[in-house]
C-alpha positions as YAML, in Angstrom:
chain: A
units: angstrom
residues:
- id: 1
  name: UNK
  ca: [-11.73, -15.43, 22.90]
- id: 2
  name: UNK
  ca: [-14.82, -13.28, 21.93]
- id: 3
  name: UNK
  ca: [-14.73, -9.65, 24.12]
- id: 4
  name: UNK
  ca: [-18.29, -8.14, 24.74]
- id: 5
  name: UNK
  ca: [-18.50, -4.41, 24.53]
- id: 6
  name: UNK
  ca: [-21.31, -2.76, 26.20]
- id: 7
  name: UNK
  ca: [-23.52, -0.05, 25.69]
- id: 8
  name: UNK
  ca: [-22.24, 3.32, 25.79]
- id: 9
  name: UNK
  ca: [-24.27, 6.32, 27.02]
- id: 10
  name: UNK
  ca: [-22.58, 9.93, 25.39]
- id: 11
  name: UNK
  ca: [-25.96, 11.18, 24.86]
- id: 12
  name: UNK
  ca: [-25.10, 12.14, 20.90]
- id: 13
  name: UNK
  ca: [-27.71, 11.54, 18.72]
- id: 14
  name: UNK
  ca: [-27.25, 8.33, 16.91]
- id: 15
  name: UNK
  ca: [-26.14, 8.21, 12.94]
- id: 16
  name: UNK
  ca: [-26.43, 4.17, 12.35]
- id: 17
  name: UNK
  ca: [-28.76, 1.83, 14.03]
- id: 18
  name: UNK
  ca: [-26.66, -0.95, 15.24]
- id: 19
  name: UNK
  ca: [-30.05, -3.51, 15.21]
- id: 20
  name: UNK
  ca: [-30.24, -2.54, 11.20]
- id: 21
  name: UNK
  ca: [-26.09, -3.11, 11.19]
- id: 22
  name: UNK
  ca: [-26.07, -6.46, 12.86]
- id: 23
  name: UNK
  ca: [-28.80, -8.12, 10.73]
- id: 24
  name: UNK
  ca: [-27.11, -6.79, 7.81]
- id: 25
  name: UNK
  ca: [-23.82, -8.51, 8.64]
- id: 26
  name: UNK
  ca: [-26.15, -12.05, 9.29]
- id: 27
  name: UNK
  ca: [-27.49, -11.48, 5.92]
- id: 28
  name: UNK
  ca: [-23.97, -10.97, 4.49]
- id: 29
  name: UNK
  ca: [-22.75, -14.29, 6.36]
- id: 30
  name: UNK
  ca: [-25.66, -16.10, 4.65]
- id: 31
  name: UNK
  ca: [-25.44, -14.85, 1.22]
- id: 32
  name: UNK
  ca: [-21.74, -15.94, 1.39]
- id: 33
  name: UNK
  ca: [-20.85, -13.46, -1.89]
- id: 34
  name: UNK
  ca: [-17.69, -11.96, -3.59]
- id: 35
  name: UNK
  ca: [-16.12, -9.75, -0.65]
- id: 36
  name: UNK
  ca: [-13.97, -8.38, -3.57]
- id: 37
  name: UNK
  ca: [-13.52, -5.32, -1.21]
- id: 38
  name: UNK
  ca: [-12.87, -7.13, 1.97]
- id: 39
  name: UNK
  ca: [-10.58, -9.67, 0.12]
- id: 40
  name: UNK
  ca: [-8.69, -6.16, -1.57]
- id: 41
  name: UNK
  ca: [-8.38, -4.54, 1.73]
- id: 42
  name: UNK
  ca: [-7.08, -7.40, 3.63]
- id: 43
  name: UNK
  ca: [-4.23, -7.41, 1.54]
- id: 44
  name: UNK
  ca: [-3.82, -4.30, 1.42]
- id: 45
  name: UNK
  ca: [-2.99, -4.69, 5.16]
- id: 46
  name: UNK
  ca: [-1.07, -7.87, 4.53]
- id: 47
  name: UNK
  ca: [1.12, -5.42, 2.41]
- id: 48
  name: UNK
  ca: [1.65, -2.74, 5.23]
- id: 49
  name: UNK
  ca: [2.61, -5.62, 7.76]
- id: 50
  name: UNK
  ca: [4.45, -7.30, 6.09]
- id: 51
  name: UNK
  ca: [6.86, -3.89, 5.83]
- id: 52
  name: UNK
  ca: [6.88, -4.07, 9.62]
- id: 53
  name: UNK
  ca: [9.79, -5.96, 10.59]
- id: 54
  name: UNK
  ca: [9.18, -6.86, 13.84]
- id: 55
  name: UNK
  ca: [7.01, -10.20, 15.20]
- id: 56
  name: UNK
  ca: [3.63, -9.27, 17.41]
- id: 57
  name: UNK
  ca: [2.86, -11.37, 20.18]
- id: 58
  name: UNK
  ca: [-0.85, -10.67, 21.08]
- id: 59
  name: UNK
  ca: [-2.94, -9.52, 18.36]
- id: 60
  name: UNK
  ca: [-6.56, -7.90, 18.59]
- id: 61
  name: UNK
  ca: [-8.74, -8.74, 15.29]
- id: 62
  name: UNK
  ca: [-11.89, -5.81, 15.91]
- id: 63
  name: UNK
  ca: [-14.27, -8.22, 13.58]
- id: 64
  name: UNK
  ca: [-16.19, -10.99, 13.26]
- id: 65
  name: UNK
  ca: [-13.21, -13.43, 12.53]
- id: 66
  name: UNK
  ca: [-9.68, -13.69, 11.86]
- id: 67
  name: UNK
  ca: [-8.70, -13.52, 8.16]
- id: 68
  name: UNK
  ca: [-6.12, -16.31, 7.64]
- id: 69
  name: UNK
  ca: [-4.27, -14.06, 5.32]
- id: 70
  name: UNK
  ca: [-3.14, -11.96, 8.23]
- id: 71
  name: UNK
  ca: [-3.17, -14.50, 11.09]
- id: 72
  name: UNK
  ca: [0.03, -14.96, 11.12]
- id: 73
  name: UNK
  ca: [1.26, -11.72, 12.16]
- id: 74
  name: UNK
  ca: [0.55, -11.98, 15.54]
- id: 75
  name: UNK
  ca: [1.68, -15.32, 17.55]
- id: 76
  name: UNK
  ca: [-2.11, -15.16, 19.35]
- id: 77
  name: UNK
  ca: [-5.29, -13.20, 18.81]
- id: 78
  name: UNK
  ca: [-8.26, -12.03, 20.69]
- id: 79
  name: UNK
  ca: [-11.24, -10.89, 18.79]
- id: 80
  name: UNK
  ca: [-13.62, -7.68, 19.80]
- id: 81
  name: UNK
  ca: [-17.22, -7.56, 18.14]
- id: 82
  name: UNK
  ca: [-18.70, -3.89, 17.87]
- id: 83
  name: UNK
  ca: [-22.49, -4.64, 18.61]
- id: 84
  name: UNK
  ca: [-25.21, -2.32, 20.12]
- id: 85
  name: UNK
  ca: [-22.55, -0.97, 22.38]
- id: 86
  name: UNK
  ca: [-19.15, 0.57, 21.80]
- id: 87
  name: UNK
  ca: [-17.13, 0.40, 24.79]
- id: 88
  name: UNK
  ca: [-14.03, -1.76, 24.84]
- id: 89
  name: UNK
  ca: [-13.92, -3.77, 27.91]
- id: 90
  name: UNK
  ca: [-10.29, -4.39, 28.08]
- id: 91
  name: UNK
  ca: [-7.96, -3.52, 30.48]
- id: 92
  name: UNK
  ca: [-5.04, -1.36, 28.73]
- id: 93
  name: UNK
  ca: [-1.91, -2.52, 27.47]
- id: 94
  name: UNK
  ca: [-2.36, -5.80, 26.62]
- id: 95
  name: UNK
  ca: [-2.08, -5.56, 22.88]
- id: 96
  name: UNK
  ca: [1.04, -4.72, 20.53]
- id: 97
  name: UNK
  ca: [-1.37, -5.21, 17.42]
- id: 98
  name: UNK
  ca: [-4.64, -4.31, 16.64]
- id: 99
  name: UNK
  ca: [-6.33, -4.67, 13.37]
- id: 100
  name: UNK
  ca: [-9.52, -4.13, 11.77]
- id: 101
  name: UNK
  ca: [-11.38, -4.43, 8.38]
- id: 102
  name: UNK
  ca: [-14.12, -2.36, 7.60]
- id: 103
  name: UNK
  ca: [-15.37, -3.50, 11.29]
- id: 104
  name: UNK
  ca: [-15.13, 0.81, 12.37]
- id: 105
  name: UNK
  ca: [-17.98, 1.49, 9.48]
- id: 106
  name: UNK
  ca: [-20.71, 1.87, 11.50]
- id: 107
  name: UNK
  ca: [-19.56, 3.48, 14.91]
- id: 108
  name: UNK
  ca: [-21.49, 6.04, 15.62]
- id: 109
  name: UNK
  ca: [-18.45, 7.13, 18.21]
- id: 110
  name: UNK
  ca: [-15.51, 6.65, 15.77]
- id: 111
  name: UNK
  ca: [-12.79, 9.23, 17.94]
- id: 112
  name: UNK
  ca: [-14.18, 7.11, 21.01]
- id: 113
  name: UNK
  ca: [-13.23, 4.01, 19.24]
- id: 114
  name: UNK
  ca: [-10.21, 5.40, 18.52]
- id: 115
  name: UNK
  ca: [-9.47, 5.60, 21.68]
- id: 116
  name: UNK
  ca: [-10.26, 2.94, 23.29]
- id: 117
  name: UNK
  ca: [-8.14, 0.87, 20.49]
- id: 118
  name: UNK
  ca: [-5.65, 2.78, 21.49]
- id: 119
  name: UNK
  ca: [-5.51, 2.47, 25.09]
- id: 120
  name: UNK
  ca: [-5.97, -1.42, 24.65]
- id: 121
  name: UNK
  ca: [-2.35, -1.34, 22.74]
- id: 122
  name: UNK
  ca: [0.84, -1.32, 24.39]
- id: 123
  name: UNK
  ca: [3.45, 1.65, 24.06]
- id: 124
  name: UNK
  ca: [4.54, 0.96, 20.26]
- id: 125
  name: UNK
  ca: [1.80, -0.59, 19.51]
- id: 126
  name: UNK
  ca: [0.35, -1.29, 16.19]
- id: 127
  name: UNK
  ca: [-2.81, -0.01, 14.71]
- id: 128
  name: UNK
  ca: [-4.16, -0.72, 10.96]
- id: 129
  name: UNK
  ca: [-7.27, -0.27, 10.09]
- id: 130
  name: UNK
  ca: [-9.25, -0.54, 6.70]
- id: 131
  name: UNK
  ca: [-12.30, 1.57, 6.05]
- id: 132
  name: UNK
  ca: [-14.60, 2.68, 3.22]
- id: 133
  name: UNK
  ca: [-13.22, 6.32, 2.30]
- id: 134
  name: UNK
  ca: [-15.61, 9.85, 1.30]
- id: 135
  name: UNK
  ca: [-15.83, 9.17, -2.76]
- id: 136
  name: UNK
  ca: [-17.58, 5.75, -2.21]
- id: 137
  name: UNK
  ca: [-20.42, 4.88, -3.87]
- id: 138
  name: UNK
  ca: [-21.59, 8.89, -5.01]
- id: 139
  name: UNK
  ca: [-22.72, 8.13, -8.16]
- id: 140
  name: UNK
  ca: [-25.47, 5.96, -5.99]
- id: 141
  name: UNK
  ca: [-26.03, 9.23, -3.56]
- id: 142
  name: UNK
  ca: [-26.25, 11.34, -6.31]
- id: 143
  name: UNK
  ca: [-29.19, 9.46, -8.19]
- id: 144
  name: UNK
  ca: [-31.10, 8.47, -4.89]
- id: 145
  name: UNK
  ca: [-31.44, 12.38, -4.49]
- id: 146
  name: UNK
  ca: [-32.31, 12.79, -8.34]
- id: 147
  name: UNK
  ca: [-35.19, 10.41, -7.72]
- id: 148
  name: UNK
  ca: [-36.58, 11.54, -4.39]
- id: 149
  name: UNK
  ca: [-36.39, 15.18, -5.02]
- id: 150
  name: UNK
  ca: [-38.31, 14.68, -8.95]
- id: 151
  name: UNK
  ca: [-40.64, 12.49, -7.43]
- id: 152
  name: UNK
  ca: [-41.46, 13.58, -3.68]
- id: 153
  name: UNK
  ca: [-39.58, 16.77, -3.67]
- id: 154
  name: UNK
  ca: [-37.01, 16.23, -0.98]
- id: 155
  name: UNK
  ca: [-34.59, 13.48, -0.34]
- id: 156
  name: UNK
  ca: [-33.94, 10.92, 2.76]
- id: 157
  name: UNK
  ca: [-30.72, 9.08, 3.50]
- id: 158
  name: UNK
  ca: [-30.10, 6.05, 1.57]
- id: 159
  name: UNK
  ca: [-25.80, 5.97, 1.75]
- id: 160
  name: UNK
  ca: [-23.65, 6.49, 4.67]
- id: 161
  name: UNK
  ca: [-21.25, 9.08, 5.11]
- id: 162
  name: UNK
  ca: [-17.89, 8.11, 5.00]
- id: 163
  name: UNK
  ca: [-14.83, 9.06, 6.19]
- id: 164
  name: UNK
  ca: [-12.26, 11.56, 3.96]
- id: 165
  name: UNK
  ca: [-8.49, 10.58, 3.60]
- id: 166
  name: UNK
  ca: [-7.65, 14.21, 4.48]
- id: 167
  name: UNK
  ca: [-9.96, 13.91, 7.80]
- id: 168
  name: UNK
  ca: [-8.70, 10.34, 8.51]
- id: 169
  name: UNK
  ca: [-5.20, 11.48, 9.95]
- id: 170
  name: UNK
  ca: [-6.87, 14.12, 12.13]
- id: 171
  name: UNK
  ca: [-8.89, 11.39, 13.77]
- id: 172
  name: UNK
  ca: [-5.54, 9.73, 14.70]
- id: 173
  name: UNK
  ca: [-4.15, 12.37, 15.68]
- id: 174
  name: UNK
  ca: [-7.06, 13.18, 18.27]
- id: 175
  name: UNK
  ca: [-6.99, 9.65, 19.41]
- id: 176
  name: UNK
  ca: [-3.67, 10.42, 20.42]
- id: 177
  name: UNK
  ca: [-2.00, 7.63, 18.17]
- id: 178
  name: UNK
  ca: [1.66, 8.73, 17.43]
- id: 179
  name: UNK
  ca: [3.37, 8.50, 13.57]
- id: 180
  name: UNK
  ca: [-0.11, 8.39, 11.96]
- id: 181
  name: UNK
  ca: [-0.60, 7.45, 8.46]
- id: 182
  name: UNK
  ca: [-3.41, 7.47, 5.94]
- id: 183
  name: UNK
  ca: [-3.25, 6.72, 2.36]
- id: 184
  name: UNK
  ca: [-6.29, 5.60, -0.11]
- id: 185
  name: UNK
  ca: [-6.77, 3.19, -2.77]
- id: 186
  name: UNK
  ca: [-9.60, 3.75, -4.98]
- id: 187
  name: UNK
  ca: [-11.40, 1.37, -7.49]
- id: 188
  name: UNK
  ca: [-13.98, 1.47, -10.09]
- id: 189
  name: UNK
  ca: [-16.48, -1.35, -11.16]
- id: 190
  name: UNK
  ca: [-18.24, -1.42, -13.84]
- id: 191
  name: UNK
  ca: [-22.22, -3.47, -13.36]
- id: 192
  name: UNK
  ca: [-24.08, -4.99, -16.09]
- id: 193
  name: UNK
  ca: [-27.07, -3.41, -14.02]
- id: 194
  name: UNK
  ca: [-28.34, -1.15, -10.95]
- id: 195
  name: UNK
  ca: [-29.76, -4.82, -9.06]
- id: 196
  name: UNK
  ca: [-25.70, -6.44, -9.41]
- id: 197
  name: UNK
  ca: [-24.66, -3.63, -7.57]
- id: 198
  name: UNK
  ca: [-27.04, -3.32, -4.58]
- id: 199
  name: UNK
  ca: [-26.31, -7.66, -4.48]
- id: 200
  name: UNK
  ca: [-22.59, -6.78, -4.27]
- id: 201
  name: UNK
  ca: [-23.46, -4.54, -1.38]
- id: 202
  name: UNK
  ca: [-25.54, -7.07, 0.68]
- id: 203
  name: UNK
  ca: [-22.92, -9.22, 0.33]
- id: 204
  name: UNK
  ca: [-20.24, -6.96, 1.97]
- id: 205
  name: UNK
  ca: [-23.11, -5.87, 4.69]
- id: 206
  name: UNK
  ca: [-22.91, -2.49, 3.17]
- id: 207
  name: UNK
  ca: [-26.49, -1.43, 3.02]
- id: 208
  name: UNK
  ca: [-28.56, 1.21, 4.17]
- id: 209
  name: UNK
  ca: [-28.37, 1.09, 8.22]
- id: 210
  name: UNK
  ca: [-28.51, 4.66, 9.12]
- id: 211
  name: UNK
  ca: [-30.91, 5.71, 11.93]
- id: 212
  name: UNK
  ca: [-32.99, 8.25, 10.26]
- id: 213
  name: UNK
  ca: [-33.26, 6.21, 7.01]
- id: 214
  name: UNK
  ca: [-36.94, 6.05, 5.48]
- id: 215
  name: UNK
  ca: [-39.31, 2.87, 6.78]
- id: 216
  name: UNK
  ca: [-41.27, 2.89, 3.84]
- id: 217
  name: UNK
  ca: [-40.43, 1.16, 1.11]
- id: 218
  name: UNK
  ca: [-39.24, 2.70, -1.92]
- id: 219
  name: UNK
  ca: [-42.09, 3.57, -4.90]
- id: 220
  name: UNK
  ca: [-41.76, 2.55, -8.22]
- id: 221
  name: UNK
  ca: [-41.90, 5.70, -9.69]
- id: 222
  name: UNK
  ca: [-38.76, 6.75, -7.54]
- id: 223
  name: UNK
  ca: [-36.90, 3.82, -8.29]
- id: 224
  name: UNK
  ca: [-37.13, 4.52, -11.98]
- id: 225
  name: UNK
  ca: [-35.75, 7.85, -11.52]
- id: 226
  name: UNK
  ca: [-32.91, 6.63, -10.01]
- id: 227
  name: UNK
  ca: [-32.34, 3.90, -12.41]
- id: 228
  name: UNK
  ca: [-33.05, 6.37, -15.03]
- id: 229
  name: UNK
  ca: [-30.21, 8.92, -13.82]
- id: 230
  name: UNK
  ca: [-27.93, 6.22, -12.81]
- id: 231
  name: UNK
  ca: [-27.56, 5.44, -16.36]
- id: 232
  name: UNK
  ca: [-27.66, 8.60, -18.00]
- id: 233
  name: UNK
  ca: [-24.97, 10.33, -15.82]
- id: 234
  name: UNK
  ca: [-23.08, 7.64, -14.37]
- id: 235
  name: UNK
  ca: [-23.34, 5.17, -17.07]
- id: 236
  name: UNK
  ca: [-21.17, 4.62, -20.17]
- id: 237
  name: UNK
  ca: [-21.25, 3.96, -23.69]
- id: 238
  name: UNK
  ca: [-21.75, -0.14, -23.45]
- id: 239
  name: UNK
  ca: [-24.68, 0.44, -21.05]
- id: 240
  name: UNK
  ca: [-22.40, -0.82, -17.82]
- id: 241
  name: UNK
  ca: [-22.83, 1.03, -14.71]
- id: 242
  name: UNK
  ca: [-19.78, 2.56, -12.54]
- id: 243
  name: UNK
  ca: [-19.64, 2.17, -9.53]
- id: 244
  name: UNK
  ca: [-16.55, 4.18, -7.40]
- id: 245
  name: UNK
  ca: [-15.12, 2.42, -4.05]
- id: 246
  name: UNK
  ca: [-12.53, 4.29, -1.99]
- id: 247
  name: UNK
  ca: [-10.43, 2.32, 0.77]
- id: 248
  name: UNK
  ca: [-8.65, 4.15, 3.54]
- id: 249
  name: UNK
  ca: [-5.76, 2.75, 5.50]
- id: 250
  name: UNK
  ca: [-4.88, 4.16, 8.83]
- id: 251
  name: UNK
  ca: [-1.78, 3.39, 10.61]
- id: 252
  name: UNK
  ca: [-1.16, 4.46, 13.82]
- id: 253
  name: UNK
  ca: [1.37, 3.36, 17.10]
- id: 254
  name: UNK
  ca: [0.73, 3.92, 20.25]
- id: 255
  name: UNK
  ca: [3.39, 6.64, 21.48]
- id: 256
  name: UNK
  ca: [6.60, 5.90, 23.19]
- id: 257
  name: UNK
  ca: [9.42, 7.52, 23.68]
- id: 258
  name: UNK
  ca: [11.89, 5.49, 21.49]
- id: 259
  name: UNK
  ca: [9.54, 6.60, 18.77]
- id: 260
  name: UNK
  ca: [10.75, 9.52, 16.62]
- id: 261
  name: UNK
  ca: [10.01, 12.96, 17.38]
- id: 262
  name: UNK
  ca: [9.25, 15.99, 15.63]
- id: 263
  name: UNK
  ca: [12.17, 18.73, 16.42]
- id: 264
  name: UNK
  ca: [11.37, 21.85, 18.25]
- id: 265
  name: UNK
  ca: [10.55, 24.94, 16.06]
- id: 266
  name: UNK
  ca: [14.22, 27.16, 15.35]
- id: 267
  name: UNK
  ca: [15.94, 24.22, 16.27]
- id: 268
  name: UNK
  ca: [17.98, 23.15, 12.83]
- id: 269
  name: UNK
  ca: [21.19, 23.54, 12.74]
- id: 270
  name: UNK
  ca: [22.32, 23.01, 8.92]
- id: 271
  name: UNK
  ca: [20.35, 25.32, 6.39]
- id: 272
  name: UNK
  ca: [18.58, 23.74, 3.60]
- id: 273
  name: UNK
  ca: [19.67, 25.06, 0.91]
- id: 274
  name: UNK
  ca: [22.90, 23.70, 1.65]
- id: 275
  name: UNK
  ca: [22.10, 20.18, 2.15]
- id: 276
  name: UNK
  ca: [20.62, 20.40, -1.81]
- id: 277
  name: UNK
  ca: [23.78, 22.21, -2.73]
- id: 278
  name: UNK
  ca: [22.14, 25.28, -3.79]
- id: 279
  name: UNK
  ca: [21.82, 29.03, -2.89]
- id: 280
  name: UNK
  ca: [19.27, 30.70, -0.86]
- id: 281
  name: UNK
  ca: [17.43, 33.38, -2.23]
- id: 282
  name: UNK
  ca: [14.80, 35.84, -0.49]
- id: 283
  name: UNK
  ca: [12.35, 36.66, -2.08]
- id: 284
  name: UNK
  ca: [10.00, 39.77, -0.92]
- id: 285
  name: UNK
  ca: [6.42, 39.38, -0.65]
- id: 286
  name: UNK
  ca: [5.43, 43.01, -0.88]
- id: 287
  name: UNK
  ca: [6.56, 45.28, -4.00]
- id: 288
  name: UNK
  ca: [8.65, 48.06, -3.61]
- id: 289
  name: UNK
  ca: [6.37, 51.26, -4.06]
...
C-alpha cells in the first residue's frame, strides 16, 4: 500500500528542489546501475536487525520499494514515498518498524521528518535509517570550488550538504526518539576517471538537486579546472581518482516506559572506584600558591 504525503507549508526557504529530486530517482530507475552504496547500506541494516531479537509485525519501508534483503523483518509492510510534500499522512501508532535507505537525503524538513516517523511508530518502536554522512564526496566539493572561483571568481552549489555523525544523534534526540544511536561506516573508491564517478552517482540518484544550484550549464574551461584539481590533489600515483563515501546509521525507539532510563544525577549508590577495585584519588585543579 503506497501512502501519499502532501505538501507542507513551514515557510523555510527550500534547500533541494523535490521536481530536480524526483526526476533524478526516474533516471536512476532507468539507468538500472551498481547501487554499490544502497546494496552496502542495506546490509548494513540487515546487520543491526538482525541483533534485534524480537519479530515486527507491521513494518513501514520510507522508499520507493521494499528491499528483499530486509523484508523479512517485519510480517507486513506499508511503503511511504517522500515527493513534493513531506507530511506523513498516517494516523500514529500503527507501526513497530520503520526503515529507510537513503530515502531522508533530500528533506528539506529532516527534524520534521523525524517526527512524524516517529509518531507513526508504536511505543518501542523501531527506527533505522541509512543516510549519506558530512565527509561524502569532498574531494568533488573541493574541486567544483577550485574551478568556479579560477575561472568565474566565485562558486555555486554543485554537492549537497550532508548530515555529520556527531549532529545525527542530536536530531534523534530532538525528534524525541528514546536510546538513540548513530555510528558511520566510511568507504573509499578509487575511478579510472572524473565521468565513472558522476555515472556512479546518477545511478544512485545522487546528483545535483539543490534549489539554488546554477541553470546554466557548466563551461569548458571550468570543467577542466575541476578535472585538473581533481587529479592533482585528490588523485594518486596510478592516475585513479578517490572518491570518499560516508554512511550514517541512526537507530532510534520510540519511548516507553519499560525502556531503560538514565538515573537521576547524585543518585549512585556504589562508588566507582570500587567496582574497578581501585583507590580514589583527588586530584586539585588549582596549585597551591
Amino acid at each position: 500500500m503506497a501512502i501519499s504525503l502532501a505538501p507542507m507549508s513551514t515557510g523555510l526557504p527550500l534547500l533541494f528542489d523535490a521536481e530536480a529530486a524526483a526526476r533524478a530517482a526516474d533516471r536512476a530507475r532507468r539507468l538500472k546501475g551498481d547501487r554499490f552504496l544502497e546494496a552496502a547500506a542495506v546490509d548494513g541494516l540487515a546487520d543491526r536487525l538482525g541483533a534485534v531479537t524480537r519479530r515486527f509485525e507491521r513494518g513501514l519501508w520510507i522508499g520507493e520499494s521494499i528491499s528483499p534483503a530486509l523484508a523479512g523483518f517485519a510480517r507486513a509492510w506499508e511503503i511511504a514515498r517522500f515527493g513534493p510534500g513531506e507530511e506523513l499522512l498516517r494516523a500514529p501508532g500503527e507501526y513497530d518498524l520503520a526503515v529507510s535507505v537513503y530515502s531522508l537525503q533530500v528533506i528539506n524538513d529532516l527534524p520534521g521528518a523525524l517526527v512524524q516517523i516517529r509518531h507513526a511508530l508504536k511505543p518501542d518502536g523501531l527506527f533505522l535509517a541509512a543516510l549519506l554522512g558530512g565527509g561524502t564526496l569532498g574531494e568533488l566539493r573541493d574541486a567544483f570550488a577550485h574551478g568556479e572561483i579560477v575561472t568565474r571568481g566565485g562558486i555555486s552549489p554543485h554537492v549537497s550538504p550532508f548530515v555529520d555523525v556527531r549532529d545525527a544523534g542530536a536530531l534523534l534526540q530532538r525528534a524525541g526518539f528514546a536510546l538513540p544511536v548513530t555510528d558511520v561506516e566510511r568507504l573509499v573508491v578509487r575511478y579510472g576517471d572524473f565521468f565513472k564517478l558522476v555515472r556512479d552517482l546518477r545511478a544512485h540518484g545522487f546528483t545535483n538537486v539543490l534549489a539554488q544550484r546554477s541553470r546554466v550549464a557548466l563551461r569548458r574551461d571550468t570543467l577542466a579546472r575541476v578535472l585538473a584539481h581533481y587529479a592533482a590533489c585528490h588523485g594518486d600515483a596510478d592516475g585513479r581518482l578517490r572518491a570518499r563515501f560516508e554512511t550514517l546509521y541512526l537507530t532510534g525507539w520510540a519511548p516507553h516506559e519499560s525502556q531503560q532510563q538514565p538515573l537521576k544525577p547524585g543518585s549512585a549508590r556504589a562508588r566507582l572506584a570500587d567496582a574497578l577495585g581501585t583507590s580514589e584519588k583527588i586530584i586539585s585543579r588549582f596549585p597551591k600558591e
